[in-house]
N, C-alpha and C positions, 0 to 999 in steps of 0.2 A: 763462471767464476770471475772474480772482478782483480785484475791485475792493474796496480797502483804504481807508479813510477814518478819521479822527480827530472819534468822535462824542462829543459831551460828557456823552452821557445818561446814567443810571444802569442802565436796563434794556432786556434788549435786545427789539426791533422785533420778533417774534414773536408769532404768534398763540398761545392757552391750549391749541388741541387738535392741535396739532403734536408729531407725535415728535421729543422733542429727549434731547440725552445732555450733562452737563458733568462735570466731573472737576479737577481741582488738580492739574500737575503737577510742582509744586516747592512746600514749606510755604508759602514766601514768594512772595508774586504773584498774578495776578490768574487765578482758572480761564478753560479753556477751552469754548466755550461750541458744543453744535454742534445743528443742524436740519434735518429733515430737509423742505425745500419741494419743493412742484410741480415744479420745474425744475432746481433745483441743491441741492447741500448749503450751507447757510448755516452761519458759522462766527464766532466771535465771541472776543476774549481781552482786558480791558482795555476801550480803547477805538479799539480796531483791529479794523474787522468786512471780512467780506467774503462772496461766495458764487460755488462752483465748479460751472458745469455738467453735469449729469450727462454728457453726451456729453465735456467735455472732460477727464473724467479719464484717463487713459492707461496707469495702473497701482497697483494695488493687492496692498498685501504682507501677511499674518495671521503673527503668530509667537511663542513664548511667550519672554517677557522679565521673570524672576525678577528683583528688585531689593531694596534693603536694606529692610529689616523687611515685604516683603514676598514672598515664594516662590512665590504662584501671582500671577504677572501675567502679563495678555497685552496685544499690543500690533495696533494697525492703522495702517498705513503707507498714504496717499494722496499720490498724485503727477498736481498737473494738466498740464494741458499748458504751461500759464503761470502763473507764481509759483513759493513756497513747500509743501513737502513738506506735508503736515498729518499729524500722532498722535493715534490716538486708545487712552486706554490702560484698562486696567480695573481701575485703582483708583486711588486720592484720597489725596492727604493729608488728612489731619484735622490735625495739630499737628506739631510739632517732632521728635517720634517716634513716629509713629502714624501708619499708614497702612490707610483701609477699603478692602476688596472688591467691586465694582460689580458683578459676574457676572452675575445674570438683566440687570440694563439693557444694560451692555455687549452681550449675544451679544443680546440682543434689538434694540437700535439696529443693531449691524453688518448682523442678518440681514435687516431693512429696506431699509438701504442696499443691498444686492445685489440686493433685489427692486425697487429703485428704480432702478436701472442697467440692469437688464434692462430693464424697463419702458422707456424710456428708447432702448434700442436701440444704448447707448453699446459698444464694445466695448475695453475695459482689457485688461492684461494681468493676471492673475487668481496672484500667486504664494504661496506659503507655507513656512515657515521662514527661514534666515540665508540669506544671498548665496552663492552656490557658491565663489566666494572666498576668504571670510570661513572656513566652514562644513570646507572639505576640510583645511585647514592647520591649523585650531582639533583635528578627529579625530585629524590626525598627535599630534598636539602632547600630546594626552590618552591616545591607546594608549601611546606613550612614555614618557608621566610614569607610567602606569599600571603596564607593565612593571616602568620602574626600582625604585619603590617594593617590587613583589613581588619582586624579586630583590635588595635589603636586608633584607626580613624572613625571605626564604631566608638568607641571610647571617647573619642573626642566632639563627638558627637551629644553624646551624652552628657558632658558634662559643660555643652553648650559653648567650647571653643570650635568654633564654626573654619574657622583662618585654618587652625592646625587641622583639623581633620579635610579641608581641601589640600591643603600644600601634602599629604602622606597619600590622601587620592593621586594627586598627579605623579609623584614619586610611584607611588604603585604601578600607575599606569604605564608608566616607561620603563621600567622592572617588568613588569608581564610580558613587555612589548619584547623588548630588547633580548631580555632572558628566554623565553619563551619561543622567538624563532631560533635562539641556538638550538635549541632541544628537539623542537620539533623538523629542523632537518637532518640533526644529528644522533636521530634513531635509530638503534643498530640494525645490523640486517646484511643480509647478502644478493647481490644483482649479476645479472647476466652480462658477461663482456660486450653483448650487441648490443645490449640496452642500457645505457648509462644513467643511472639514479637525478633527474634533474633538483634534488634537492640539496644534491651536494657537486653539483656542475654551475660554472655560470650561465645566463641565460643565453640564448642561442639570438638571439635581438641585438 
């Protein structure tokens, strides 16, 4: 259960030799602060703390979530039984436009928590990628656009604008590219807490 308080401290209540992980989710604002304890995940942003049972969480989502000035990010979704979703994402703001890379901590904190969980005896629902939802409609929607555009530079083709139908090729081409690995790491699906889905993990390099 996640019990939330209004602490006035500066730092937070954690011991020096705890796995812990924090990050910056927006330039502006206070990072998020997470730990990993005996018992629960401890979690911290500001001065709103709280900690989630290992037994009570109920489900956990991995998934790669590219964002502006950053292209490899990934994200971890935690859902207790009571409260607030929690994110945990792997990478930081640093400034206004500037954003760093956390990867070795990131996949190294994540893959704690799983062996913590286990340990634990909790049993979550274990998923990876978008929401089958989200994920099937988004496919349509990209083979579609994807089509269209090559049957324009067919077209352009055809009617011997040679210019336009290169410049809608290479516009294609980075649309497939770009689009195309969202999707295909973000295939739904469910994984085993040993084995962590490297498609939605940073790389271990």
């Amino acid at each position: 259960m996640i019990a939330q308080t209004n602490d006035g401290g500066d730092e937070a209540d954690v011991s020096a030799d705890a796995l812990s992980y924090s990050f910056k989710p927006s330039a502006i604002g206070a990072p998020w602060e997470f730990r990993l304890g005996e018992q629960g995940l401890d979690w911290r942003k500001g001065r709103l703390k709280g900690t989630v049972a290992y037994r009570d969480i109920r489900r956990v989502r991995l998934s790669f979530r590219p964002a502006t000035f950053q292209t490899q990010r990934f994200l971890a979704e935690i859902w207790p039984m009571h409260g607030p979703k929690l994110e945990i994402a792997s990478s930081s703001w640093k400034s206004m436009v500037e954003q760093e890379r956390l990867d070795r901590a990131y996949r190294t904190f994540v893959a704690a928590l799983h062996r913590r969980l286990i340990a634990s005896g909790a049993d979550p629902s274990f998923e990876n990628g978008s929401p089958p939802a989200l994920y099937w409609p988004g496919v349509a929607v990209f083979v579609g656009t994807a089509l269209g555009m090559a049957a324009l530079a067919v077209r352009a083709l055809q009617t011997g604008t040679a210019s336009a139908a290169l410049f809608i090729g290479a516009f294609l081409a980075l649309f497939l590219w770009q689009v195309g690995v969202f999707f295909k790491r973000n295939r739904p699906g469910r994984y085993r807490p040993e084995e962590l889905p490297p498609d939605v993990m940073p790389s271990a390099s």
